[in-house]
N, C-alpha and C positions, 0 to 999 in steps of 0.2 A: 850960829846959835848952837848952844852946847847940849849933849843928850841931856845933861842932867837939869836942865832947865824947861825942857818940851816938857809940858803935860803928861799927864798917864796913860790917858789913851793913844796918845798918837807914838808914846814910848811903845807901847804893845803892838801898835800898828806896823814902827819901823823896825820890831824884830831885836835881837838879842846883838848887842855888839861886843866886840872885842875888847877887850880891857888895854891890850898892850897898844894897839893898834889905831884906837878910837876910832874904826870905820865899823859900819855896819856889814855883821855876815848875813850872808846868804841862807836862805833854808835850803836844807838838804835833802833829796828825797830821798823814799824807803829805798833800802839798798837792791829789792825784790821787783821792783818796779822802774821802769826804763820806757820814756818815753821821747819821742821821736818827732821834731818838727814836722807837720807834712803840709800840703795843698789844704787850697778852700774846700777838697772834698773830705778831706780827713782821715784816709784809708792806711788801713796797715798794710805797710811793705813787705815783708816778709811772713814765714811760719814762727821764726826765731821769739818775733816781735809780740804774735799771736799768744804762743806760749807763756808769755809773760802776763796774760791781762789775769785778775785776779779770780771772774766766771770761769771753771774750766769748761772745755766743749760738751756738748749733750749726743754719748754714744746712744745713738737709733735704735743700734742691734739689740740692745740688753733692753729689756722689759724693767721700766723702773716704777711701773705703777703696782700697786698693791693688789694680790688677788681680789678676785671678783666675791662680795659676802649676798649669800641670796636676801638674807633679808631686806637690806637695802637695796637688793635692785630694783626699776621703776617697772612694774608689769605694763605690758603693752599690751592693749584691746585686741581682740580677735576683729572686729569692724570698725569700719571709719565711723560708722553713725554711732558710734560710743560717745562723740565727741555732741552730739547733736542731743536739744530736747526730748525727742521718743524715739529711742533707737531699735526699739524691735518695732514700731509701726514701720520705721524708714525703711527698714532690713525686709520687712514683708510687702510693702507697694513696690521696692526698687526689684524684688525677686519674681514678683507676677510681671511687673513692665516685661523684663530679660524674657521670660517666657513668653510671654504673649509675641515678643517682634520673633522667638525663635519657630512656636508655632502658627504664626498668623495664616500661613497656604493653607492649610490644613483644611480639608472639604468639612462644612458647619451644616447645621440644621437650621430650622426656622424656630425662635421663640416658641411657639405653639408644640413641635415635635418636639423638643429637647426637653429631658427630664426635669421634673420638679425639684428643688432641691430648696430645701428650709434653712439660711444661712444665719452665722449668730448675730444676734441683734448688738445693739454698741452698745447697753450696760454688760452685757456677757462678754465680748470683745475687749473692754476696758476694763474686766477682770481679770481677764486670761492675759493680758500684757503687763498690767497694770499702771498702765500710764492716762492722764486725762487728754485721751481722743475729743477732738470734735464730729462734729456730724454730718458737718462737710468734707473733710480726711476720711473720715470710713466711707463715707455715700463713695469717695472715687476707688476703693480699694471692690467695694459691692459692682460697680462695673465691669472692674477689671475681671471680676468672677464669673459674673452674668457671660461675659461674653469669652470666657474660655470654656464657660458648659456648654458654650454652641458645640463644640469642635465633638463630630461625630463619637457615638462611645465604641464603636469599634473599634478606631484607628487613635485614639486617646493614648497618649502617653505615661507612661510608668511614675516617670518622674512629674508630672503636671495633677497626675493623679494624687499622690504624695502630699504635696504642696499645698492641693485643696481643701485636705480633707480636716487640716486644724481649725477650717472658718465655714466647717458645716456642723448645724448642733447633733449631740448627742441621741435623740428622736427626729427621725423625720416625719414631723406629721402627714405628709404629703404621701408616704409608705403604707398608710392604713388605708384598705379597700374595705368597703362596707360589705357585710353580708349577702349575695343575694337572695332572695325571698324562692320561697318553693308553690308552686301549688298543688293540693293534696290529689286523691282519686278520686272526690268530689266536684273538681275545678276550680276549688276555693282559695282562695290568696289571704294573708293576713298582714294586719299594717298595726301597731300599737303609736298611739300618739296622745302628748302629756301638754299644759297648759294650764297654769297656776299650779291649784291643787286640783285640777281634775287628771283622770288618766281614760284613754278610750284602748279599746281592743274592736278593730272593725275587720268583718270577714266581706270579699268582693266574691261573689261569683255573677258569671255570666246570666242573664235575665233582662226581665221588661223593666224596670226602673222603681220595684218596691224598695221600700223604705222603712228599717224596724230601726228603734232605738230601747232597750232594758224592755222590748217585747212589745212596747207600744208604738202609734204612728208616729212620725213626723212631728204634724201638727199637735197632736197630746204633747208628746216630749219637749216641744218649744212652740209655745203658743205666740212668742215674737217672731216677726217676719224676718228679722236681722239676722238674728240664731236661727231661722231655717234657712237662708241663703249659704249662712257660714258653715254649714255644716256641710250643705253640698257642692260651696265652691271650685271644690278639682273636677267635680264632671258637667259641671255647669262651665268651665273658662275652657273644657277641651271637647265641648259636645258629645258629654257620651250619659246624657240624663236618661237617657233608655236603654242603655245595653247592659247594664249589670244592677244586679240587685244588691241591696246594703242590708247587715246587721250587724251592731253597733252594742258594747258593751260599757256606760259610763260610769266611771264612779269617780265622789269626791268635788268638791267646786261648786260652782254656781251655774247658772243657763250661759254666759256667755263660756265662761272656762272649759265648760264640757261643747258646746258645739264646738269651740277652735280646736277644741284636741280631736274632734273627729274628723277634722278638718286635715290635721297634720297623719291620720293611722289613716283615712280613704285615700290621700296622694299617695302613700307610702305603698298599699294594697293597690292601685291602680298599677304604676310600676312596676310588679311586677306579671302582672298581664301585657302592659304595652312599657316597654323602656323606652322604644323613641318618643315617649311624651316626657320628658324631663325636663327638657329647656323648656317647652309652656308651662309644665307645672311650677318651674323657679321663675318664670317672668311671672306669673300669678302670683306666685308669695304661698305655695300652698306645701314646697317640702323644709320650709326655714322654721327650724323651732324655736320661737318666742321667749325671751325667758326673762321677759318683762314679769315681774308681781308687786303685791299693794306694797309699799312704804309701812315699815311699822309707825306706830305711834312714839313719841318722844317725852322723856318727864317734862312737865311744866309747860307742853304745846296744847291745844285744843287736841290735836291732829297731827300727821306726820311731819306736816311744816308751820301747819297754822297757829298763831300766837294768839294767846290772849288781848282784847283793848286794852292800852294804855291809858291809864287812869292819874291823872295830876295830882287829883288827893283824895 
């Protein structure tokens, strides 16, 4: 079959022939390139052969990358918990753990001897980090607290000290000591005690078990037997209805308001004649100040809560 009868494509296929010769040549390769039958593995034999491939080699020595631009570089986290949902809660339970296993020997006190200490509550806590803590996560970081205040405050650590002191509040209520009361060169003690709108000023001295209120008896001053109990309650629950005498200054309120306030200024005036009665005066209910009052009235109610009948028509 003759070139010039083959098709087109298969003209293309068998390459460029020679006019004088009618045979088909051969393609030639690039004069640059020199390639070398080898094995099924296919390796270059020589450097010679190396030289010639058209990739040149990649010198190590020379730095071929581009200086370094700060802006485009990636900052890398100071903590791993960057990487995690709350990474200063993690950063502050993984830092008490560490402490705690470093000072766990450390000689502890008993709950009871160990300092009171007011910690932040978790809307306060979940301000100061700002992440949405739960209340199971902070209850175990409140442990971890509670039980490194055991560790004696002598032998307390600098650094533990440090650490604690961002999840203690700014007041500690637990710091404020009450006044103690005086008694004058009379023997007389003073107690002032508030309920509703009444307010009472009660002097205690020692005596057979009289009894003034605004100058009058008892019985004048509270003709209910309720409001005379309540009034003597703290020497009535610790037995001492005879050993001191009352006089009671009330203003403001009504019969029950003014006996509870005299209630709250005689424990108060008792106290400081005898301090060891305190835990009976607080099992009695006689130094906790009430600060229950009426409900106002609301537009449109009868009453503070109470509603009008519903009327159909």
């Amino acid at each position: 079959m003759q070139a010039s009868k083959l098709p087109l494509t298969l003209l293309k296929r068998a390459g460029p022939r020679c006019p004088q010769c009618s045979t088909q040549s051969r393609r030639l390769p690039h004069p640059e390139l020199r390639f070398i039958p080898s094995s099924s593995s296919r390796h270059f034999s020589n450097t010679s052969v190396r030289a010639a491939i058209a990739a040149p080699e990649i010198d190590f020595s020379k730095p071929s990358l581009p200086p370094l631009n700060n802006e485009n570089a990636r900052v890398v986290p100071a903590s791993a918990s960057y990487f995690t949902g709350k990474p200063d809660f993690t950063d502050n339970f993984l830092t008490l753990q560490s402490l705690l296993r470093k000072y766990q020997t450390l000689p502890t006190l008993t709950p009871s001897q160990a300092p009171r200490i007011a910690w932040r509550t978790l809307p306060q806590y979940r301000l100061q980090v700002g992440e949405p803590i739960r209340a199971s996560k902070y209850h175990r970081i409140i442990e971890l607290l509670q039980r490194l205040n055991l560790i004696h405050p002598s032998l307390m650590p600098e650094d533990l000290a440090q650490t604690m002191q961002p999840f203690k509040r700014d007041i500690n209520p637990y710091a404020n000591v009450p006044k103690l009361g005086k008694i004058d060169g009379d023997g007389r003690s003073v107690g002032v005690g508030r309920r509703k709108a009444s307010s009472a000023k009660v002097y205690l001295v020692e005596g057979d078990g009289e009894v003034l209120v605004n100058g009058k008896s008892l019985i004048t001053a509270f003709p209910r037997i309720h409001d005379r109990e309540s009034a003597l309650w703290a020497l009535k629950a610790t037995g001492r209805m005879d050993k001191y005498n009352v006089w009671a200054l009330v203003t403001g309120g009504g019969s029950t308001g003014q006996a509870e306030s005299i209630t709250l200024g005689l424990a108060k005036a008792l106290l400081v004649h005898e301090p060891m009665l305190k835990p009976a005066l607080r099992r009695a209910g006689c130094i906790t100040r009430d600060p229950r009052r009426v409900e106002r009235k609301k537009h449109g109610h009868l009453k503070a809560r109470k509603m009008p009948a519903w009327v159909k028509r």
